[in-house]
N, C-alpha and C positions, 0 to 999 in steps of 0.2 A: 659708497654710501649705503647703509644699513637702511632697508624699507622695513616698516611696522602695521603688522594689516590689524585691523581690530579683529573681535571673534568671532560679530557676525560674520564679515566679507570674507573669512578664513573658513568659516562653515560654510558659505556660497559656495568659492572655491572648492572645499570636501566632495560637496554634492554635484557639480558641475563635471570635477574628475570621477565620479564613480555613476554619473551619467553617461559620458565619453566609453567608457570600461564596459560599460554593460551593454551598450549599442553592439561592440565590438564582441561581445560573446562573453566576458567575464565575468563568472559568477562571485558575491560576496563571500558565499559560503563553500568553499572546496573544504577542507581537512579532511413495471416491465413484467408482470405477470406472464412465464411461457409452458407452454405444454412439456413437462418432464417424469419422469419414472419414475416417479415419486409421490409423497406428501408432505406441503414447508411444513418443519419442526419449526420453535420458536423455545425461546426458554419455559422452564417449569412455574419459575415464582420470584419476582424480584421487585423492588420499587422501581421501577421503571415504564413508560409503555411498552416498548419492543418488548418485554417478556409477559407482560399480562396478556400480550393478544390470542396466546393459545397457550392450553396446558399439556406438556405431555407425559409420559410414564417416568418415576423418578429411577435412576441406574444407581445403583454401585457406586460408591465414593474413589477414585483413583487418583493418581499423580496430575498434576495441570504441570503443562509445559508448553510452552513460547517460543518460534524459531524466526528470525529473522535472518535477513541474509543482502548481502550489497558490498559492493567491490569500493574502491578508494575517494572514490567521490561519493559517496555516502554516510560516513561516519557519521558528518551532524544531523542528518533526516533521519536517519537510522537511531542514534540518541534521542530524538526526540520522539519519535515514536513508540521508542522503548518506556521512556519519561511517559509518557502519556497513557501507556496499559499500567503501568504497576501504582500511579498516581491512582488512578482507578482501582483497580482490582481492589476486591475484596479480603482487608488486610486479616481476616482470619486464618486464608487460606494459603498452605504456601505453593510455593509458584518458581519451576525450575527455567531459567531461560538460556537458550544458545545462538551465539553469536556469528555466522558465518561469515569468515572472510575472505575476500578475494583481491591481496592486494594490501588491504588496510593495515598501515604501520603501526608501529607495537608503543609508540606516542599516541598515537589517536588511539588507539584500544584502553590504555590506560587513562587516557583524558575524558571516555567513551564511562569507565567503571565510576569515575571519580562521581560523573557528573550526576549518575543517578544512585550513588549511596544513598543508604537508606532512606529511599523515599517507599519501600516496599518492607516490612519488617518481618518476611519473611521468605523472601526474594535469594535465591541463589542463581549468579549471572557468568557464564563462561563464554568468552570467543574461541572460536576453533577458526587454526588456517588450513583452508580448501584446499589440497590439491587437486586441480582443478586438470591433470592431464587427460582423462576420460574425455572432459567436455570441450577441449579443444579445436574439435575440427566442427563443431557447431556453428551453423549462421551467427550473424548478428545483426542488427541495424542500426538504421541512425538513432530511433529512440533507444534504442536496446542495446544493452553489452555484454557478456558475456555469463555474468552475475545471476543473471536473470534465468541460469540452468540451474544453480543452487538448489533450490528448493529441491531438485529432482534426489539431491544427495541423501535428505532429511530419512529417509526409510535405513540407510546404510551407515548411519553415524552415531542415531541413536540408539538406546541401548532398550532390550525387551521389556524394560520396567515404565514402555510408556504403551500406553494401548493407542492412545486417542492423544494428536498436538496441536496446537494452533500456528501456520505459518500466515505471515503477513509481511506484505511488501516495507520498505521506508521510509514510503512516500503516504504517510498515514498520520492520522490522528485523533487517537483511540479519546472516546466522550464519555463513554459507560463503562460500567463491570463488565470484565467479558470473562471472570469465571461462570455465569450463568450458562456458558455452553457447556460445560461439562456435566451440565445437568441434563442436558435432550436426550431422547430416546434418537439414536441414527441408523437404528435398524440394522438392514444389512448394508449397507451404502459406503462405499470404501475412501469416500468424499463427501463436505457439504458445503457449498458455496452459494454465493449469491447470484443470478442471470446478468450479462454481461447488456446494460443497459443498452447502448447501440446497435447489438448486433444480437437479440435474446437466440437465435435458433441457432442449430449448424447451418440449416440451410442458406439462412440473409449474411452467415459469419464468415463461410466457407461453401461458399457455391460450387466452388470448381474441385475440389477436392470429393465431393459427395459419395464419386464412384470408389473411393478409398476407403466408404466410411461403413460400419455395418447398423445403419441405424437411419431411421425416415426424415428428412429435411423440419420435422417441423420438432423434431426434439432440442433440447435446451442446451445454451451452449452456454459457460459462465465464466465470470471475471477471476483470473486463477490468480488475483493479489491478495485475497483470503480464502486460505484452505481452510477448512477443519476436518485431518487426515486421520483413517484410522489404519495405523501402522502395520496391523496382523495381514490386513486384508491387503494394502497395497502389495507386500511381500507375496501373498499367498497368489491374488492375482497378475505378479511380474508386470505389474503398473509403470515402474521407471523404465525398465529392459523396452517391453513395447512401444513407449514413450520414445523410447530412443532411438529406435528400429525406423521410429515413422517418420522420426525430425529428418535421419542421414536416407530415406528413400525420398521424402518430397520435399527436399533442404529448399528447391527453387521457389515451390508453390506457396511456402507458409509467409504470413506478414505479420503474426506474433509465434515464436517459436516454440517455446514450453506453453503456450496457452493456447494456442491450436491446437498442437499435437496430442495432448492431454484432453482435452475435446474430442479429438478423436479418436483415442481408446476408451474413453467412458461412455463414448456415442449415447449419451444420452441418460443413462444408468446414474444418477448423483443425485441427492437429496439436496434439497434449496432450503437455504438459511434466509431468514426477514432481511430484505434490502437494507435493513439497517446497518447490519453488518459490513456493507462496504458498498456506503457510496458516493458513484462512481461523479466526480466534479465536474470531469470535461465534457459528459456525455448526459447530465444530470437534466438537460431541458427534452433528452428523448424517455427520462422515465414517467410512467402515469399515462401517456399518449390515447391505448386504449382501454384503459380501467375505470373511465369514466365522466362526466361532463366536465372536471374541473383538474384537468391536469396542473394546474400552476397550484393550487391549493394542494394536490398529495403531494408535490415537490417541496413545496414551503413546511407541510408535515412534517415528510421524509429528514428534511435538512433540521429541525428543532428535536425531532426523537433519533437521531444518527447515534448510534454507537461506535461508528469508526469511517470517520474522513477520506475519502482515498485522492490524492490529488494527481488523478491518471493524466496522460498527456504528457508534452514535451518540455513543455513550461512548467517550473515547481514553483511552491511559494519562498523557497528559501531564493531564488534566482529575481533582481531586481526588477526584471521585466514579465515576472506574472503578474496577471491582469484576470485573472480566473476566481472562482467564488471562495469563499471561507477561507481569506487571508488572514481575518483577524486569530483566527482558529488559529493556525500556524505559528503565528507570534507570538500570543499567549501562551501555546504550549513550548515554544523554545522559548522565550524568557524563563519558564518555572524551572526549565530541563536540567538548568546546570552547567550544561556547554560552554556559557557566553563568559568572556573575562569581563566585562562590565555590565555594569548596573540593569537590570531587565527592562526597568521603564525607562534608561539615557537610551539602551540601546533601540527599541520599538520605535523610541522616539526620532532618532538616527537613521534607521532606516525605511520607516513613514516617509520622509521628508527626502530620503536619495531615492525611493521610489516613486514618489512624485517628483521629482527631479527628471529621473529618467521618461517617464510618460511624457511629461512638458516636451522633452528633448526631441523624443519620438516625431512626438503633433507636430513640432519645427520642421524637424528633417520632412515630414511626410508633404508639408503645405508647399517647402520650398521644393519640392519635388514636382508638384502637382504644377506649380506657375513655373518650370523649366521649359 
């Protein structure tokens, strides 16, 4: 006999099974102010706050280029984050980006170009596949995989017609113009990042390492999920080589590997970009702590004039069971991204309701647990 569910109880059901799925580890989506060697730059001139807070010298007009990088379980974060800069950026200007991959099938790369056609009308977009034999006997962990050495490749792939590029993680979601950076004065600084909000020094970052390290415990140590690299100087200073010296000398002691160890040959030397620039979600209740009587107020600041989202941690927003801040972020920019085969507001809509599925599910599991 033929049973006929209606569409709510058929949507019950949907949501019940991708509760079930996500308990079980299934993701939906596979296919601080610190003492440093420096002075924050900030943009020169832009409608924005994060660029009105200081002025600096205006440079040279040059090439603007974009590097992201993420192995196979990244294609959709990495699409939307790409979706999310060139959305932004400043459609005057054009804007080369590179795609690294590690792993990512030559469907998802294509499904990856489709999705942000021109939404940038001046936008030239290439994936490159990584061979990635160099980085093979590198640690990894459980948050971390392999991928996560990419970035080290960026000095070697790209070509001398870029001085200065922006690399960023894909677990991002860019809010502003971020051509405005290619307008700072970065001095001589072979790097500019943001402080690594939980951990700002080497010293609180990397205690036990110190005697490895040529630089004083109270120098800055930063979140290496936005670079802003300048390319002559890395080469000139053999940046990735020593970077890589230091991973395979203390592979045991490191507990983020390219962001340690890069930490640890700039010992301190990097120029700091406006927290705006990347920040950090999971760790976002340790920024503002000592900068003044109202920390929860620079934080609620911080998060309304954010230029780029980082959703650090193990938990992402595209995974049914984050429970972490600027979700809605997330969603709105993967609706716009292109990625999704259905409708952006069925689908927000869709996965609201299996994420709150899955939470309910949690609370159950957790309660009947507690009265065992």
């Amino acid at each position: 006999m033929a049973v006929h569910l209606s569409p709510l109880l058929a949507h019950y059901l949907v949501y019940i099974c991708a509760a079930l799925l996500a308990l079980s580890g299934v993701s939906f989506a596979r296919a601080s102010t610190v003492p440093v060697k420096t002075v924050v730059a900030a943009p020169l001139s832009a409608p924005d706050p994060v660029a009105a807070r200081t002025g600096v010298r205006k440079i040279q007009p040059e090439p603007h280029a974009i590097v992201l990088a993420g192995d196979r379980d990244f294609a959709f974060p990495m699409t939307v984050a790409l979706h999310s800069a060139l959305y932004h950026f400043d459609p005057s200007k054009a804007v080369d980006v590179y795609l690294l991959s590690q792993g990512i099938t030559p469907a998802d790369q294509e499904r990856s170009l489709r999705a942000v056609q021109g939404v940038h009308p001046r936008a030239t977009i290439k994936w490159i596949d990584v061979d990635d034999a160099d980085l093979s006997d590198l640690p990894t962990g459980l948050w971390h995989s392999r991928g996560m050495y990419l970035r080290l490749l960026i000095p070697s792939l790209l070509t001398d017609r870029y001085r200065r590029v922006l690399y960023m993680d894909g677990d991002i979601v860019v809010k502003r113009d971020l051509s405005a950076l290619w307008r700072l004065d970065t001095g001589n600084h072979a790097v500019m990042a943001v402080p690594n909000f939980s951990e700002p020094t080497l010293g609180t970052a990397m205690p036990h390492l110190m005697a490895a390290i040529d630089a004083p415990p109270d120098r800055g140590y930063f979140n290496s999920g936005v670079l802003f690299m300048d390319l002559p100087r890395w080469r000139e200073r053999r940046i990735v080589e020593r970077t890589l010296e230091f991973i395979r000398r203390h592979r045991e002691q490191l507990a983020f590997g390219d962001q340690d160890s890069l930490n640890a040959v700039f010992a301190g030397d990097w120029g700091q970009l406006d927290p705006a620039y990347n920040v950090q979600l999971l760790t976002l209740n340790r920024f503002g702590a000592k900068e003044g009587s109202d920390p929860h107020g620079l934080r609620e600041q911080l998060l309304r004039e954010a230029a780029m989202l980082h959703y650090t941690g193990p938990q992402k927003p595209w995974n049914l069971r984050y429970a972490g801040a600027a979700s809605d972020d997330f969603l709105e920019a993967a609706g716009r991204s292109g990625w999704l085969r259905s409708p952006p507001a069925l689908w927000k809509a869709e996965y609201t309701a299996a994420h709150f599925a899955v939470r309910q599910a949690a609370m159950v599991k957790g309660a009947l647990r507690s009265r065992a």
